[in-house]
N, CA, C and O atoms as CSV, one atom per row, in Angstrom:
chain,resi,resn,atom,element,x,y,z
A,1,UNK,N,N,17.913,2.927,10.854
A,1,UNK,CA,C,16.694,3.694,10.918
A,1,UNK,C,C,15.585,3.050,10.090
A,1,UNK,O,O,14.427,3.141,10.497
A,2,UNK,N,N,15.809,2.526,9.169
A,2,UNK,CA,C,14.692,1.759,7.948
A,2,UNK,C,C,14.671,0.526,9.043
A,2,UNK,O,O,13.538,0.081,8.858
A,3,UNK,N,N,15.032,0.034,9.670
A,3,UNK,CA,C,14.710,-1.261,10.024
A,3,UNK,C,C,13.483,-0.891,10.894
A,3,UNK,O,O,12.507,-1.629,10.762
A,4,UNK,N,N,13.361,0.393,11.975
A,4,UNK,CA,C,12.511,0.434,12.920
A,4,UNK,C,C,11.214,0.743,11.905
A,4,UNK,O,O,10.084,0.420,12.271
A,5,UNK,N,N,11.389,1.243,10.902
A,5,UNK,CA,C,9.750,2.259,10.197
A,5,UNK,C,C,9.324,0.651,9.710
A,5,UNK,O,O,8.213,0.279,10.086
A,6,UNK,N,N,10.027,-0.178,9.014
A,6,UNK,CA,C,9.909,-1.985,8.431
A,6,UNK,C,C,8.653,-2.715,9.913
A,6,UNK,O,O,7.600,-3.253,9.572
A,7,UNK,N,N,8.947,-2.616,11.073
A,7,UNK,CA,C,8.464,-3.182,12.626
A,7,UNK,C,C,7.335,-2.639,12.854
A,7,UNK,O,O,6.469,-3.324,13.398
A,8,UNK,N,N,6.978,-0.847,12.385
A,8,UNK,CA,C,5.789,-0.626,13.167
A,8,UNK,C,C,4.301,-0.759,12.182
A,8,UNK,O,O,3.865,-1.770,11.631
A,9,UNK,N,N,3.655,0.812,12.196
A,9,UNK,CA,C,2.597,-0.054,11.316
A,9,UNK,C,C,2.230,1.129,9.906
A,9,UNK,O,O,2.564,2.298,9.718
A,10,UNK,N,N,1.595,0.385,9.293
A,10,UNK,CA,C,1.634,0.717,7.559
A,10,UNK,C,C,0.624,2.080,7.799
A,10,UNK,O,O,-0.596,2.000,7.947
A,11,UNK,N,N,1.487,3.459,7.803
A,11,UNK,CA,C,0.167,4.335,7.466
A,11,UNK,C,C,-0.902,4.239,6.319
A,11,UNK,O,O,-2.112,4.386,6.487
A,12,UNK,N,N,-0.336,3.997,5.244
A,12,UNK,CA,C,-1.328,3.599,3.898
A,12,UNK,C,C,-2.408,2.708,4.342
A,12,UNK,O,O,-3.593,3.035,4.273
A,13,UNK,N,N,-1.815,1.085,4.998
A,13,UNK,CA,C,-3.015,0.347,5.251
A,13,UNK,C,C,-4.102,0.616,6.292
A,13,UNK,O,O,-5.243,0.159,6.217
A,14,UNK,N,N,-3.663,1.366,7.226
A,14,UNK,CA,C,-4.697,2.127,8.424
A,14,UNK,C,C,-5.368,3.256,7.541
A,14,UNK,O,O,-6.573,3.456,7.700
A,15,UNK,N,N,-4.704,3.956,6.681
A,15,UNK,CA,C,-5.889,4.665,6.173
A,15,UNK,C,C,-6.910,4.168,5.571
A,15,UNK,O,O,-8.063,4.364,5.956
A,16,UNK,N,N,-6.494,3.238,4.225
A,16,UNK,CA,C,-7.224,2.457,3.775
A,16,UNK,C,C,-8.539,2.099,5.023
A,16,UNK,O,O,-9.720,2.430,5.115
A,17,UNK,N,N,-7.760,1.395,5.728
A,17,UNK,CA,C,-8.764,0.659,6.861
A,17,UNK,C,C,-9.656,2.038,7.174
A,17,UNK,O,O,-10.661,1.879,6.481
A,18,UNK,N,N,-9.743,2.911,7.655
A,18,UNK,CA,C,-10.307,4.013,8.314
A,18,UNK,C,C,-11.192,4.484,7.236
A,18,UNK,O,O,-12.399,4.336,7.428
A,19,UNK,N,N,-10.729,5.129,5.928
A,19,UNK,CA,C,-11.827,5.473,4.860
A,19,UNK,C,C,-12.950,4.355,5.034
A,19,UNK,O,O,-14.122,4.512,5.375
A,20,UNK,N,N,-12.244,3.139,4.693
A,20,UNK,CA,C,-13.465,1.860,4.100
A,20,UNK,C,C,-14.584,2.131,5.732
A,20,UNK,O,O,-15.806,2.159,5.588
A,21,UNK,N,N,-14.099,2.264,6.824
A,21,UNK,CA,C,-14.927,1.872,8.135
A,21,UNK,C,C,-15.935,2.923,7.869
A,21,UNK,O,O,-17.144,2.809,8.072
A,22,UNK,N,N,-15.040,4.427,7.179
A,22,UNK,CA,C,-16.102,5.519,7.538
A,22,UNK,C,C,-17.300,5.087,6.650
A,22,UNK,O,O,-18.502,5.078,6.914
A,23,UNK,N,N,-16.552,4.689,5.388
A,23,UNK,CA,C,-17.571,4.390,4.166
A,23,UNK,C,C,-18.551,3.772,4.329
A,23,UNK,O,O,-19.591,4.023,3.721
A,24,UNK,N,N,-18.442,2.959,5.070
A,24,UNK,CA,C,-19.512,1.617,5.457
A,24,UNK,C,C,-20.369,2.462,6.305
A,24,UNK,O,O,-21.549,2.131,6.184
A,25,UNK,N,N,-20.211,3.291,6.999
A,25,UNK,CA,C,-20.973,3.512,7.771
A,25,UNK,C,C,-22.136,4.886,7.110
A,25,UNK,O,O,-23.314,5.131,7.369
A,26,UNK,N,N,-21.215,5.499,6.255
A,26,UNK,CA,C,-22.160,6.702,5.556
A,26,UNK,C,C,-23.106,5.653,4.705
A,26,UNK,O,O,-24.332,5.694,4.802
A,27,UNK,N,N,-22.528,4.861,3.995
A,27,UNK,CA,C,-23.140,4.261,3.018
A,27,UNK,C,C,-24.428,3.800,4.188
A,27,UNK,O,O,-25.476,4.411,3.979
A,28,UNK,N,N,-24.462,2.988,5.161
A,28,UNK,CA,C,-25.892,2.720,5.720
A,28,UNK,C,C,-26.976,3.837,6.440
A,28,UNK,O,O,-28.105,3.707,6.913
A,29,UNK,N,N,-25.964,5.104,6.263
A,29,UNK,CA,C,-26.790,6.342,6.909
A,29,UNK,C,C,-27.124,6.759,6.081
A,29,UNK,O,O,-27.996,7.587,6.344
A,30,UNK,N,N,-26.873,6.649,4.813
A,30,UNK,CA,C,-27.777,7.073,3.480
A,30,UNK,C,C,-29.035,6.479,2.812
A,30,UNK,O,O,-30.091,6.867,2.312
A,31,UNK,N,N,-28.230,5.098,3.119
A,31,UNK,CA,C,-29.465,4.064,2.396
A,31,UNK,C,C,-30.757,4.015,3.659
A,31,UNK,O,O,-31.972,3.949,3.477
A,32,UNK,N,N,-30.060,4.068,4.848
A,32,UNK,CA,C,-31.520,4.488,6.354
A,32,UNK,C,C,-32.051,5.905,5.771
A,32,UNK,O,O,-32.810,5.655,4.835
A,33,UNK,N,N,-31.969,6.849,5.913
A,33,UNK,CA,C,-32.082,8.205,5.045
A,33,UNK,C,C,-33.501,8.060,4.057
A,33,UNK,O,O,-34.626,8.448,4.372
A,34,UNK,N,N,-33.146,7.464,2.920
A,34,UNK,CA,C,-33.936,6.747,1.857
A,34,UNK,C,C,-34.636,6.082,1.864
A,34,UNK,O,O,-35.313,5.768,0.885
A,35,UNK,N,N,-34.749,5.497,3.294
A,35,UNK,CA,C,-35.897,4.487,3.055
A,35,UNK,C,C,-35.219,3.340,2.248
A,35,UNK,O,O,-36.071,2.627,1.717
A,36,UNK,N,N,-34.291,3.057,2.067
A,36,UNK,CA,C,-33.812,1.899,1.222
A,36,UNK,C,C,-33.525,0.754,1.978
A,36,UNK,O,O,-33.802,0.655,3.173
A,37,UNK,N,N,-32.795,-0.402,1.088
A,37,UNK,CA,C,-32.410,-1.572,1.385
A,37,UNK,C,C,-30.919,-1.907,1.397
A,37,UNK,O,O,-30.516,-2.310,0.306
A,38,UNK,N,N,-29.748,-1.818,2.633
A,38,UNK,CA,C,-28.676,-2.193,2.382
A,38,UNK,C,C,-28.021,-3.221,1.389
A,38,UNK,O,O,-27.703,-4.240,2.002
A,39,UNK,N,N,-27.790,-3.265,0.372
A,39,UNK,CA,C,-26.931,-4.063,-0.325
A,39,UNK,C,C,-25.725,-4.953,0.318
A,39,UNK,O,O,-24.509,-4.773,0.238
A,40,UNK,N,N,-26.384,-5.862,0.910
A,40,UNK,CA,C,-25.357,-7.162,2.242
A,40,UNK,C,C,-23.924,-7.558,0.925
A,40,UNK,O,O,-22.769,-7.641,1.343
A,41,UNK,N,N,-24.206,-7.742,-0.468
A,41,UNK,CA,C,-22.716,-8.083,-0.934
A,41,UNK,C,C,-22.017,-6.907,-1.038
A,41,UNK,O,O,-20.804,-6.961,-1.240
A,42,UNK,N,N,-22.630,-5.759,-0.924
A,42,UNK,CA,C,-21.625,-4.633,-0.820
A,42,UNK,C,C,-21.052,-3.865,0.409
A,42,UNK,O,O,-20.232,-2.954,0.521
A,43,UNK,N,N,-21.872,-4.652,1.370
A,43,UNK,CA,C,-21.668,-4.167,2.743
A,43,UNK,C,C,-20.015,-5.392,3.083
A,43,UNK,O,O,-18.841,-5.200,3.403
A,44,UNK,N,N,-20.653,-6.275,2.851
A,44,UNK,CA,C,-19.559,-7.555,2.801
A,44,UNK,C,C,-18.554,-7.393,2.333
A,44,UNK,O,O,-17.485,-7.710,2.856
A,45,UNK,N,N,-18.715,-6.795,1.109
A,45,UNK,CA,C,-17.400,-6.452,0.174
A,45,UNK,C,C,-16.443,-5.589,1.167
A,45,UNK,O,O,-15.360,-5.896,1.665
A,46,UNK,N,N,-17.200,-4.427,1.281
A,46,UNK,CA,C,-16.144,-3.611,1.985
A,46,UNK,C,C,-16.070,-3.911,3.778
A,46,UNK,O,O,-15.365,-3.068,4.334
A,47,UNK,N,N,-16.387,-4.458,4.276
A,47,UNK,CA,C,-16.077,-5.301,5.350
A,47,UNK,C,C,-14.483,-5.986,5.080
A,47,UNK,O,O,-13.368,-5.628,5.461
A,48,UNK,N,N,-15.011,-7.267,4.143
A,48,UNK,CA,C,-13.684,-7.921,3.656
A,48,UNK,C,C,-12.385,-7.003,3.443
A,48,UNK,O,O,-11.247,-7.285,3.818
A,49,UNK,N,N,-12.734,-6.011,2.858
A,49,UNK,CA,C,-11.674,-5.078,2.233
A,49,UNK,C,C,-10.894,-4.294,3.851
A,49,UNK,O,O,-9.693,-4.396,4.104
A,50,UNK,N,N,-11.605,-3.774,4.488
A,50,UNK,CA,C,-11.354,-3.132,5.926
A,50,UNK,C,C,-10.708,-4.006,6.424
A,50,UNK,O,O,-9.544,-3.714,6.698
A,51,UNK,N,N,-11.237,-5.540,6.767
A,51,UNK,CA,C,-10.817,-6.454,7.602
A,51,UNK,C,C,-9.215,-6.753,7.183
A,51,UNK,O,O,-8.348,-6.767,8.056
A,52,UNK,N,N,-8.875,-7.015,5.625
A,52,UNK,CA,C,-7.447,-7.009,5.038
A,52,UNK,C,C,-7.177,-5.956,5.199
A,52,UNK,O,O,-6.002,-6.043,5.555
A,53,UNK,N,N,-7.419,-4.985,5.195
A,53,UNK,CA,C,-6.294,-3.496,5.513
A,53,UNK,C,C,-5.771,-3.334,6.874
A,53,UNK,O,O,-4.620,-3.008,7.165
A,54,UNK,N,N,-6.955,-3.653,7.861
A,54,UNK,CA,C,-6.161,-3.854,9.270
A,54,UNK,C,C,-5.301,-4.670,9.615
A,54,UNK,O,O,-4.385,-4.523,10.424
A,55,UNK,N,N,-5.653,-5.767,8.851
A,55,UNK,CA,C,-4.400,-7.017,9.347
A,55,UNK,C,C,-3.077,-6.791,8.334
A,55,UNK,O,O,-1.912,-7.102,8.580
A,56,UNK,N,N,-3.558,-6.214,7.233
A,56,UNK,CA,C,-1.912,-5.497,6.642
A,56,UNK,C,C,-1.587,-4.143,7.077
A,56,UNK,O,O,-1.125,-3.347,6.259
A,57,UNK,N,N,-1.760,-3.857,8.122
A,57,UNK,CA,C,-1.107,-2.933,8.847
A,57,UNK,C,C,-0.439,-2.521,9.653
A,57,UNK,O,O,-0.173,-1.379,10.028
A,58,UNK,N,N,0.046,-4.104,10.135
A,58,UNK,CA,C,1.311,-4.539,11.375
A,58,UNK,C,C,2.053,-4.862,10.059
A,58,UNK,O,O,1.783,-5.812,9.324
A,59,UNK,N,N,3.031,-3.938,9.857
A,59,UNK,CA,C,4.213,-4.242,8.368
A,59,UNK,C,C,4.753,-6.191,9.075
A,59,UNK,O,O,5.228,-7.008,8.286
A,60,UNK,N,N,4.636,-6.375,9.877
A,60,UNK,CA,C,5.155,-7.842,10.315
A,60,UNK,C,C,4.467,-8.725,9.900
A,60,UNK,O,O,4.854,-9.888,9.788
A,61,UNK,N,N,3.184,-8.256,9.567
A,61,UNK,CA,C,1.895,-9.442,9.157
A,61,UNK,C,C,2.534,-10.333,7.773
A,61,UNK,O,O,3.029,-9.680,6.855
A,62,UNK,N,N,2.489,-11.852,7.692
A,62,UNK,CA,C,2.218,-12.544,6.962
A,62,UNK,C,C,1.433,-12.293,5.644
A,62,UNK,O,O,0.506,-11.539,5.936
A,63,UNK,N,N,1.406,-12.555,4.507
A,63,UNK,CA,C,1.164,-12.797,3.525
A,63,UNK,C,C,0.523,-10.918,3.283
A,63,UNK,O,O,-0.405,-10.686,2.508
A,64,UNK,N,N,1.127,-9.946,3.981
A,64,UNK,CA,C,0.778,-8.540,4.422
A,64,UNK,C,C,0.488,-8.184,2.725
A,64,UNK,O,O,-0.575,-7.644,2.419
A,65,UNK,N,N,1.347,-8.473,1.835
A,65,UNK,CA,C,1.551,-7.712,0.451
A,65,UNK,C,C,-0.049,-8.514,-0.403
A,65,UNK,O,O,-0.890,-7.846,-1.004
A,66,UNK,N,N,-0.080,-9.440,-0.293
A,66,UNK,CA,C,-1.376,-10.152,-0.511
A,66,UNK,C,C,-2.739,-9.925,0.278
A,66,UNK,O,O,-3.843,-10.416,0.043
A,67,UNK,N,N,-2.536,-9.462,0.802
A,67,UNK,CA,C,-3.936,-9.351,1.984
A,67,UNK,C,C,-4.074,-8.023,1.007
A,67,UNK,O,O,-5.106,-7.937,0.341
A,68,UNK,N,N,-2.984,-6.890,0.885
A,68,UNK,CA,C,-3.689,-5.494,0.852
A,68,UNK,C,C,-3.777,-5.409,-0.910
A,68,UNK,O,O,-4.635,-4.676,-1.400
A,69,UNK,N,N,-3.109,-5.975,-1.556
A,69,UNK,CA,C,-3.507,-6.476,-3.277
A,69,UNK,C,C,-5.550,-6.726,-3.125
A,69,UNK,O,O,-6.476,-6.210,-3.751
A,70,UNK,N,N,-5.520,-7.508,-2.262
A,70,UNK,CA,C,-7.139,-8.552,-2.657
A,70,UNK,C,C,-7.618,-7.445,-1.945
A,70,UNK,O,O,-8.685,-7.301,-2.541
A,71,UNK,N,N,-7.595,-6.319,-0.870
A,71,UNK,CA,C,-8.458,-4.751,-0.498
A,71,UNK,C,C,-8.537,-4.353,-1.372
A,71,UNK,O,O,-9.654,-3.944,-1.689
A,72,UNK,N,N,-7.271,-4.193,-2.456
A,72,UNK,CA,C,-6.988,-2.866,-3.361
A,72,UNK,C,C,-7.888,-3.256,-4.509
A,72,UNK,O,O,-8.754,-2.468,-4.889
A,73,UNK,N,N,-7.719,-4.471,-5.096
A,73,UNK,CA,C,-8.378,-5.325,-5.785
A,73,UNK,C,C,-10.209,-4.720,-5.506
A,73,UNK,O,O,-10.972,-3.978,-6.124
A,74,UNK,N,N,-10.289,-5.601,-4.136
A,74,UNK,CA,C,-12.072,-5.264,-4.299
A,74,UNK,C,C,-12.210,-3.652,-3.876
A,74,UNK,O,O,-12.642,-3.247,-4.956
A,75,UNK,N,N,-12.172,-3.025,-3.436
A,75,UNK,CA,C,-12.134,-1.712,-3.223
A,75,UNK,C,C,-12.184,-0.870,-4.504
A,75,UNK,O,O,-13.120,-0.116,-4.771
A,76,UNK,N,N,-11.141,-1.049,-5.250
A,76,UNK,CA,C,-11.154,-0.340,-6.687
A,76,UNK,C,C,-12.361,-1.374,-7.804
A,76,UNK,O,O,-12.336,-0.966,-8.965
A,77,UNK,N,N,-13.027,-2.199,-7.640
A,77,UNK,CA,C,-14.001,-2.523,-8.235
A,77,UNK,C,C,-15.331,-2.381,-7.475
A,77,UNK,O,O,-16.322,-2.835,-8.049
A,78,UNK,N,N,-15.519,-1.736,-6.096
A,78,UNK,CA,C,-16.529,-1.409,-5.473
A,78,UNK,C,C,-16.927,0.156,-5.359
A,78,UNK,O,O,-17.924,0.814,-5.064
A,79,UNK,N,N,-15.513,0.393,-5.781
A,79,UNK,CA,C,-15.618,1.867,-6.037
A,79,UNK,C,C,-15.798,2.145,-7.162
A,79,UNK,O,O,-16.359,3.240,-7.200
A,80,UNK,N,N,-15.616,1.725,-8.193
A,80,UNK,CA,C,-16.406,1.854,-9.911
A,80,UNK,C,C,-17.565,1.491,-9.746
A,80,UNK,O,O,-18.397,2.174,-10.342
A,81,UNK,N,N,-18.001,0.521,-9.054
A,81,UNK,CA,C,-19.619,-0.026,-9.132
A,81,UNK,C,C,-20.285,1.388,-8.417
A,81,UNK,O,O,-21.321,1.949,-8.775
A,82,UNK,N,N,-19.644,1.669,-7.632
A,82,UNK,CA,C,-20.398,2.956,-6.676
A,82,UNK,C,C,-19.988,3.896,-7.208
A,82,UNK,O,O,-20.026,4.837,-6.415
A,83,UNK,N,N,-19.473,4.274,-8.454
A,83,UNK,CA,C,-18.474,5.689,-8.584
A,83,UNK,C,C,-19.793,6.720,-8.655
A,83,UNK,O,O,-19.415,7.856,-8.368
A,84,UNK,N,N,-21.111,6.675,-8.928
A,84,UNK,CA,C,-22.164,7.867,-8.704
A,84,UNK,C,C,-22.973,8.107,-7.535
A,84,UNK,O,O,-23.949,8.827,-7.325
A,85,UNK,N,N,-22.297,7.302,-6.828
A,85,UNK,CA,C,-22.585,8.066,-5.238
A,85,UNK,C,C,-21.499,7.922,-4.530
A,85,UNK,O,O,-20.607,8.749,-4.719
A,86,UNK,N,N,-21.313,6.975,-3.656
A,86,UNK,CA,C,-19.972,7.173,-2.501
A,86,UNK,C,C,-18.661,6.167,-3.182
A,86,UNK,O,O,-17.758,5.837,-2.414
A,87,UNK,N,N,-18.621,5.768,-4.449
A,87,UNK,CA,C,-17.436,5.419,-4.764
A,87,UNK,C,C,-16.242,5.858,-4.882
A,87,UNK,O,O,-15.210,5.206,-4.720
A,88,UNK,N,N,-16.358,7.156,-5.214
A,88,UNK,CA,C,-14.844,8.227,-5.475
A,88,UNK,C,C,-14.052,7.566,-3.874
A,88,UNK,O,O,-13.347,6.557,-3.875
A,89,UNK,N,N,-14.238,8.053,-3.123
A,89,UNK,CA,C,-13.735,7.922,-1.424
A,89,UNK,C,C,-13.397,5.718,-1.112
A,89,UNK,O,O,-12.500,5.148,-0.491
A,90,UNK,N,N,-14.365,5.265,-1.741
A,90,UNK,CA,C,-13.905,4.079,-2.257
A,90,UNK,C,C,-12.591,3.818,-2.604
A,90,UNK,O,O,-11.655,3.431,-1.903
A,91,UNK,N,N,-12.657,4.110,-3.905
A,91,UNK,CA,C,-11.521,4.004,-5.400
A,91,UNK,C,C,-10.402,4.828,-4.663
A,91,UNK,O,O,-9.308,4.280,-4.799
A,92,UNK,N,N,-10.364,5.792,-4.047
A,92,UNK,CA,C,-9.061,6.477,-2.927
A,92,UNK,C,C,-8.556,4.914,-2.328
A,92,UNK,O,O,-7.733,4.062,-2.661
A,93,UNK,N,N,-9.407,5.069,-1.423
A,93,UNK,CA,C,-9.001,3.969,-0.526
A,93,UNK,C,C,-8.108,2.403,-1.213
A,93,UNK,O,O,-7.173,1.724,-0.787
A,94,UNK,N,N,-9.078,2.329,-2.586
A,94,UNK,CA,C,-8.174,1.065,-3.265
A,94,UNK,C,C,-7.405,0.998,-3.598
A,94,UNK,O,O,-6.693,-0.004,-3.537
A,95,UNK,N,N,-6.998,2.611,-4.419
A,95,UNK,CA,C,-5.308,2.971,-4.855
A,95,UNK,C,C,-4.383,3.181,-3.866
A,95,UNK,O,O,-3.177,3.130,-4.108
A,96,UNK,N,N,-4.931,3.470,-2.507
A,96,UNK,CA,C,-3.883,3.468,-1.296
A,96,UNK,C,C,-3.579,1.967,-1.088
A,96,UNK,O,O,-2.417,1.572,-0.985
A,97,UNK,N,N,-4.748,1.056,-1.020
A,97,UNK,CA,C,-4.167,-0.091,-0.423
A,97,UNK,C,C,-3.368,-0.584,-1.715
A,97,UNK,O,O,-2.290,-1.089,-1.401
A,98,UNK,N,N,-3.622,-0.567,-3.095
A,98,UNK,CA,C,-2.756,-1.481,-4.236
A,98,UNK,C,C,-1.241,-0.592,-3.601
A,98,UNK,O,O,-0.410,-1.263,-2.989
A,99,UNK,N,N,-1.000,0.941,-3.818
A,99,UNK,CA,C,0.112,1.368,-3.516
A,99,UNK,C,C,1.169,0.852,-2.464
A,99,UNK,O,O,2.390,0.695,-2.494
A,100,UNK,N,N,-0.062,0.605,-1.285
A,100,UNK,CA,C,0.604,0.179,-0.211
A,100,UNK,C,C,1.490,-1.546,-0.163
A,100,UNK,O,O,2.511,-1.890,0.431
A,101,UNK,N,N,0.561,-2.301,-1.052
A,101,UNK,CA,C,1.000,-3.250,-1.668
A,101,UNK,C,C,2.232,-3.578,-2.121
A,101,UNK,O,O,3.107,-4.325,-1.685
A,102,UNK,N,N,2.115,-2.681,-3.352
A,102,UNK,CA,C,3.896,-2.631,-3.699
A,102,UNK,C,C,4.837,-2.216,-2.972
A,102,UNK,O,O,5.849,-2.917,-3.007
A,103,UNK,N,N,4.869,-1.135,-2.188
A,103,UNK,CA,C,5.981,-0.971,-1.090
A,103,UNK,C,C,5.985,-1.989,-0.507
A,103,UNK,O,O,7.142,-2.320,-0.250
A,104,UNK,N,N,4.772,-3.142,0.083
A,104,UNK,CA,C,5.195,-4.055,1.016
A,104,UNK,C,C,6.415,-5.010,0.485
A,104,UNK,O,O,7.322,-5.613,1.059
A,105,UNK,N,N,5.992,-4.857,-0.949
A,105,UNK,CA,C,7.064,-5.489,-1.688
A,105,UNK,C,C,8.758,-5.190,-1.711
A,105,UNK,O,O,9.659,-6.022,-1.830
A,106,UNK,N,N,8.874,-3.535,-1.538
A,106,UNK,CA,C,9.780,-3.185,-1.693
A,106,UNK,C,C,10.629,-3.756,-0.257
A,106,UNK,O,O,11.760,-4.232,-0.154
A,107,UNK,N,N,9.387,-3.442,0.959
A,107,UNK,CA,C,9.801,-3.488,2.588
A,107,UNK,C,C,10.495,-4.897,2.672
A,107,UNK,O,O,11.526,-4.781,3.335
A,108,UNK,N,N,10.273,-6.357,2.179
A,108,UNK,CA,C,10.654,-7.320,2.198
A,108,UNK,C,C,12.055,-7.240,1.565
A,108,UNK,O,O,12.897,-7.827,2.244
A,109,UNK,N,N,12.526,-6.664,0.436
A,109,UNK,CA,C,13.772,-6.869,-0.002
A,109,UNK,C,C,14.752,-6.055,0.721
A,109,UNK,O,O,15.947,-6.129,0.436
């Protein structure tokens, strides 16, 4: 039975992936809102971060435990930079992907 849940795909890293997509997208309906200026390294940031959570989310993926470390990684430092507006929902998302991380660890042994 553990071998089939090991094959399909990482609920942690699809969430991850799904918060960061929503995030990105409130974050530019706020800053349009305001009259403001998107922040492109923070749009980037969490791009990068989404883009590793989807591809660590086929538990089969390659270097899977590393891809979702370097999400969890920038995610939980994009979410402190943002923690007084949309970071909290961030910093979620980064402790899911580091969490998800270590199980990938566990899933390999």
């Amino acid at each position: 039975m553990a071998s089939g849940l090991r094959r399909g795909w990482d609920p942690l890293a699809a969430v991850t992936a799904l918060i960061v997509l929503i995030m990105m997208g409130l974050y530019v309906g706020f800053v349009a809102q305001q009259d403001g200026q998107v922040l492109a390294w923070f749009l980037g940031a969490l791009a990068l971060a989404a883009l590793l959570a989807i591809y660590s989310a086929v538990r089969t993926a390659l270097w899977r435990g590393l891809a979702l470390t370097v999400s969890g990684v920038i995610l939980t430092v994009v979410g402190i930079l943002g923690i007084l507006s949309i970071g909290l929902p961030i910093l979620v998302a980064g402790v899911l992907a580091l969490v998800g991380a270590a199980r990938s660890q566990h899933d390999r042994l």
